[in-house]
N, C-alpha and C positions, 0 to 999 in steps of 0.2 A: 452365393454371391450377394454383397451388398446393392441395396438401390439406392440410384445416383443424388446426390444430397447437393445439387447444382440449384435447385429453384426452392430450395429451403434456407431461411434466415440465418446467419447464426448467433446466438443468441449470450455466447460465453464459451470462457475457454478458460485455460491456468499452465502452465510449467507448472507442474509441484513437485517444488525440490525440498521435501519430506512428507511426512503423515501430517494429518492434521492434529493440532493441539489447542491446547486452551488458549492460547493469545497465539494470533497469528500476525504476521506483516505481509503485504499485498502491493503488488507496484504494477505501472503500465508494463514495463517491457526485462526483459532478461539483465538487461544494462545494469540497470539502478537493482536488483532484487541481488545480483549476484554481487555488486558492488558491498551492498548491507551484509551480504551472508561470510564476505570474506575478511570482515569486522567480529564477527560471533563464532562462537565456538560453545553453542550453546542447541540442543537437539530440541529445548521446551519449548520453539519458536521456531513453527516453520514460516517460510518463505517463499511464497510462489509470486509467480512472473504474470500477469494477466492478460500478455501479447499485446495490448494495445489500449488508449484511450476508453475507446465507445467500447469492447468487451470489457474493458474494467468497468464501467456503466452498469452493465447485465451480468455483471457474477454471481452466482449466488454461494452462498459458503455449504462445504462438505457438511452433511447432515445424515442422520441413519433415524430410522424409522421416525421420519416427517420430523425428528429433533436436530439444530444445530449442533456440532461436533465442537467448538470452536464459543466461546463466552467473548471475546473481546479481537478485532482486528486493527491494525494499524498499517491506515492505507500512505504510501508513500508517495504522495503526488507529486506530479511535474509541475511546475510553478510558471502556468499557461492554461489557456482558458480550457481550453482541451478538457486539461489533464483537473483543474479544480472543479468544472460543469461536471461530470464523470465520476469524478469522486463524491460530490455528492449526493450525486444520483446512486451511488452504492452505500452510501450512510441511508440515505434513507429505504432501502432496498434491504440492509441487514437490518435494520430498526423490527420490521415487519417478522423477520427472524427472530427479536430481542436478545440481540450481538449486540453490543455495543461497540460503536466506530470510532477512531479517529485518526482525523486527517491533517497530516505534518506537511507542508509544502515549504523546502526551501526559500529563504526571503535572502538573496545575497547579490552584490555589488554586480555580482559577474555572469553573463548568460549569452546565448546567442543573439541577442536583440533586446528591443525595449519598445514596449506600445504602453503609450500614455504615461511616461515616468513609471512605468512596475516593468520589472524584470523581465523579460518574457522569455520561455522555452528552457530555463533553469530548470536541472534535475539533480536525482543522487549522485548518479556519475559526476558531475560536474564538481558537486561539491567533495566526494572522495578524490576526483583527479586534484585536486583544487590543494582539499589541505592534510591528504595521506592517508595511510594505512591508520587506523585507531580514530578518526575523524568522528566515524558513524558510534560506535563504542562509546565517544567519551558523551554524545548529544542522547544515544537511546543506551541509559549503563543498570543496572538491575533494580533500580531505587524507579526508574524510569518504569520497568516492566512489573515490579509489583501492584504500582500503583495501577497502572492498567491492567491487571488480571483482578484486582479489587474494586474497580470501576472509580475509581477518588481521579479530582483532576488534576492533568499534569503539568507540572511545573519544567517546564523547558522554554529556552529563550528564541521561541521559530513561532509564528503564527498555525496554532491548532484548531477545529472545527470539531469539538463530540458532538455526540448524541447523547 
């Protein structure tokens, strides 16, 4: 019988919807992760859910014998403070790994709200609902994922955060 894990933190968690690989993608919730995955058709990039904001904070990446499994992640943040506080808290959380991070937050017209002129609570979903199947494909396309598996920076028209 297990003992009860009720007055213990928790600390991280992941959906992983594959093994881990050399360049991974990483999002708050199931939404936005499965959204990207139904863009690719690609096994070299897995995709896990991180359940929420503050456990996306405290991930730390698949690793075997005390080595990262994973050279480069690309976190999919919610474009809200949440989700941007969070995400950098895990850039600099995989740094300490030497992963290299970076963080894509949607920048778009349309969101649930707005605090201080910025978008707020903008995600993946919104932008796949938004502008269709191939959306996520045509912003993250293989020129996109070389150069993140190479560490070079990346040329895409979204506001990005590496390490």
């Amino acid at each position: 019988m297990r003992s009860s894990i009720e007055d213990k933190p928790i600390s991280g968690g992941a959906l992983q919807l594959g093994l881990p690989t050399e360049v991974m993608a990483v999002s708050e919730g199931l939404e936005n992760i499965a959204c990207f995955m139904s863009d690719f058709d690609n096994e070299e990039i897995a995709a896990w859910g991180l359940l929420n904001a503050t456990l996306m904070g405290k991930w730390v990446p698949p690793h075997y014998d005390n080595k990262p499994l994973t050279k480069a992640v690309l976190v999919l943040a919610d474009h809200d403070k949440a989700g941007i506080d969070n995400a950098i808290l895990l850039r600099d959380r995989l740094a300490t790994y030497h992963v290299h991070c970076y963080i894509v937050t949607p920048l778009m017209v349309f969101g649930e709200g707005n605090e201080d002129g910025v978008n707020a609570k903008t995600d993946w979903n919104d932008v796949y609902q938004q502008f269709g199947e191939g959306s996520l494909s045509t912003l993250f396309n293989e020129s996109f994922f070389a150069n993140l598996r190479e560490g070079y920076p990346l040329d895409i028209p979204l506001p990005v955060f590496g390490n």
